[in-house]
C-alpha positions in Angstrom: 79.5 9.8 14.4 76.5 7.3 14.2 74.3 6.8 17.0 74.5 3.3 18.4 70.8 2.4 18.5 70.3 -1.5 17.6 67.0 -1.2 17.6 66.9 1.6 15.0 65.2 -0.2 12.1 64.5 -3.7 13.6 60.4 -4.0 14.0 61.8 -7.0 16.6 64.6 -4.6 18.2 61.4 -2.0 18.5 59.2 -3.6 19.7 62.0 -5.7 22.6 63.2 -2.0 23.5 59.8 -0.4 24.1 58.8 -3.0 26.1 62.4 -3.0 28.7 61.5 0.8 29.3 58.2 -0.2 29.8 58.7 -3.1 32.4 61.9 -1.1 33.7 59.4 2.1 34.8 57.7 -0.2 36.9 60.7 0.0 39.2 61.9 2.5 38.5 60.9 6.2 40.0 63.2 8.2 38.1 62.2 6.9 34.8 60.8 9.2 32.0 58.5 6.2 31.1 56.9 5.8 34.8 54.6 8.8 34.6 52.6 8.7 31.3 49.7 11.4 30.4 46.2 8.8 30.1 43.3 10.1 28.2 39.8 8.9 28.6 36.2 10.5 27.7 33.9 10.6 24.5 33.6 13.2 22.0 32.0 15.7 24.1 34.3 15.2 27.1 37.7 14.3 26.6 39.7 14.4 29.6 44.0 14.1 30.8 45.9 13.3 34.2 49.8 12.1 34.8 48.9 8.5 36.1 52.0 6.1 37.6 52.5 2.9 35.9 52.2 0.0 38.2 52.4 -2.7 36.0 53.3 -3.5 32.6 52.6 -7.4 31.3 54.4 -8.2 27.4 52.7 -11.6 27.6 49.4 -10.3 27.7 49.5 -6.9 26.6 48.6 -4.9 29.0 49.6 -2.2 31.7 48.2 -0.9 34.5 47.7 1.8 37.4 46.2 2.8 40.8 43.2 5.0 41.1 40.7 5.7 43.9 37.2 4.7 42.6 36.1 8.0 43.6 37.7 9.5 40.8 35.3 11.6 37.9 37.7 9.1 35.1 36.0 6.1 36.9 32.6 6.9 35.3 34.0 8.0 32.2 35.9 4.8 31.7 32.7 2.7 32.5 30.3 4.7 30.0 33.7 4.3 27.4 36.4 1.9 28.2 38.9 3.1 25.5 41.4 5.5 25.9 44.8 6.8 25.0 48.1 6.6 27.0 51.1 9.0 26.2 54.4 8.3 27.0 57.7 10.3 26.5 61.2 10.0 26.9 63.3 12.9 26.5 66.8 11.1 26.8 65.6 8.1 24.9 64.2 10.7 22.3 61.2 8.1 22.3 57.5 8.8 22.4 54.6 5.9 22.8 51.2 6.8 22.0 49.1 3.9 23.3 45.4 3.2 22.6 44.1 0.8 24.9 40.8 -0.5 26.3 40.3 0.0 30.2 38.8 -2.4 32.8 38.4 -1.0 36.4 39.0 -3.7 38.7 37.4 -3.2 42.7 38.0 -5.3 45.5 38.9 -8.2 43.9 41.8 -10.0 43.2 43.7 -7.8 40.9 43.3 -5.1 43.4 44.0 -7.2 46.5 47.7 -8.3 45.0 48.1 -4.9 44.1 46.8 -3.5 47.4 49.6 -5.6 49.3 52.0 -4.3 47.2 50.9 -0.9 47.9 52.9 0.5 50.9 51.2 1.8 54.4 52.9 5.4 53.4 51.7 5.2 50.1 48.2 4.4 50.8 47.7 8.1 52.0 46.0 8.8 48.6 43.2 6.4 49.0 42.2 7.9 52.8 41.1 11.2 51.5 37.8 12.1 53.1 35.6 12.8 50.3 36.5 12.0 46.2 39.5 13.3 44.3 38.0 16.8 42.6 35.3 17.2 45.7 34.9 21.1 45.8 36.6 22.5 49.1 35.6 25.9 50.9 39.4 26.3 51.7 42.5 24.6 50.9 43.2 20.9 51.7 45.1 18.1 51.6 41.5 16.2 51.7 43.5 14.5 55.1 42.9 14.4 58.3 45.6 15.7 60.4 46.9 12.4 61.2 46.9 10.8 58.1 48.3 14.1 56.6 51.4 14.1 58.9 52.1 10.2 58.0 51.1 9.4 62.1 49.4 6.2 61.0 50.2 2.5 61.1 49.9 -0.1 58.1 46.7 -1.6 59.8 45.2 1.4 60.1 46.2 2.3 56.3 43.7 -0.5 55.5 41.2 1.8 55.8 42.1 3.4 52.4 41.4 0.0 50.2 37.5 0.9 49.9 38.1 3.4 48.0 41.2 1.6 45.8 41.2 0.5 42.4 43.2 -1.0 39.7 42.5 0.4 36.4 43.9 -2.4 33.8 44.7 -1.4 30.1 44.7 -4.3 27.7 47.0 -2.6 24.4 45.4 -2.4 21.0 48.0 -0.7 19.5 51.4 1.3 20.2 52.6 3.8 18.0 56.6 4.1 18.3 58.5 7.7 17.1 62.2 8.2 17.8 63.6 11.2 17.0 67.1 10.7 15.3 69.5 13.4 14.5 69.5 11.6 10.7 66.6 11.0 10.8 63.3 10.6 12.6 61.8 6.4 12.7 58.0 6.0 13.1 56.3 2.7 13.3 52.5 1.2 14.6 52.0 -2.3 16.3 48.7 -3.5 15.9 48.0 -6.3 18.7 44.3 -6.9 17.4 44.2 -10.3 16.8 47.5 -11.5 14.7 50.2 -8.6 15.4 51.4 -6.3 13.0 54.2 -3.9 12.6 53.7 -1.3 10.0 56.4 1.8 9.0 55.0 5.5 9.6 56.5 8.5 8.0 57.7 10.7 10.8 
């Protein structure tokens, strides 16, 4: 029996495809593709965290996610802006390794739009206390006891956007593998400058 995948060996068909589970993660909570692993550091420090994708932009090659700019990855990304994005499917048998370049956007517009996007409930994350990582003598949500038991109101959620940010990731390059039964496909997009598809062996 042949797998129906149209895509299989189409660099277009690819390229469409990895895009539609990109964009569709966005939306979607229960896809495989909406919680990718993102790498950031230099060669002393490299460092890894499950991030949610927010945003994903085919016209301009980028995607994005939410941070608090309290973070430790904040600095990192500053001192070096490139980093490394792994995505993987286990019913789509598809894995993405993305290298990108990071921008950290803060109270501007890119964080505003994303901000009112962003809802009341969902804020909770930015109106922790101290920092993300902040050494604790005991165990804690980082919350105040209001916050922690969702007892707050949208206005009051505004609180949290001093310490949001958007952390954008404009694509240099996605590296496709799909694991087939008959065969395993491989391919790298280059988006530097004029795009290229190049065939991998698996």
């Amino acid at each position: 029996m042949s797998e129906p995948i149209s895509y299989y060996e189409n660099s277009e068909e690819i390229e469409k495809k990895i895009w539609s589970l990109l964009t569709t993660a966005v939306k979607d909570r229960s896809s495989e593709f909406r919680t990718p692993v993102f790498i950031c550091g230099d060669d002393q420090d490299l460092d890894g965290r499950v991030v949610v994708l927010r945003k994903a932009d085919q016209q301009n090659n980028f995607i994005q996610y939410h941070s608090d700019i309290r973070s430790s990855k904040i600095e990192k990304i500053k001192k070096n802006p490139k980093c490394s994005i792994l995505f993987y499917g286990k019913e789509e048998k598809i894995q993405l390794r993305v290298k990108a370049e990071c921008e950290v956007n803060y109270k501007n517009d890119i964080t505003k739009e994303s901000w009112e996007k962003t809802g009341h409930i969902s804020r909770k994350c930015y109106l922790v206390t101290s920092g993300p990582g902040t050494k604790s003598d005991k165990p804690t949500s980082g919350l105040d006891n209001k916050f922690e038991n969702f007892d707050f109101t949208k206005e009051e959620s505004e609180a949290g956007y001093k310490n949001f940010c958007v952390i954008k990731c404009k694509i240099q390059s996605i590296e496709w593998l799909y694991l087939a039964a008959k065969g395993h496909r491989r391919a790298l997009i280059d988006l530097n400058g004029s795009k290229n598809f190049t065939w991998l062996v698996p």
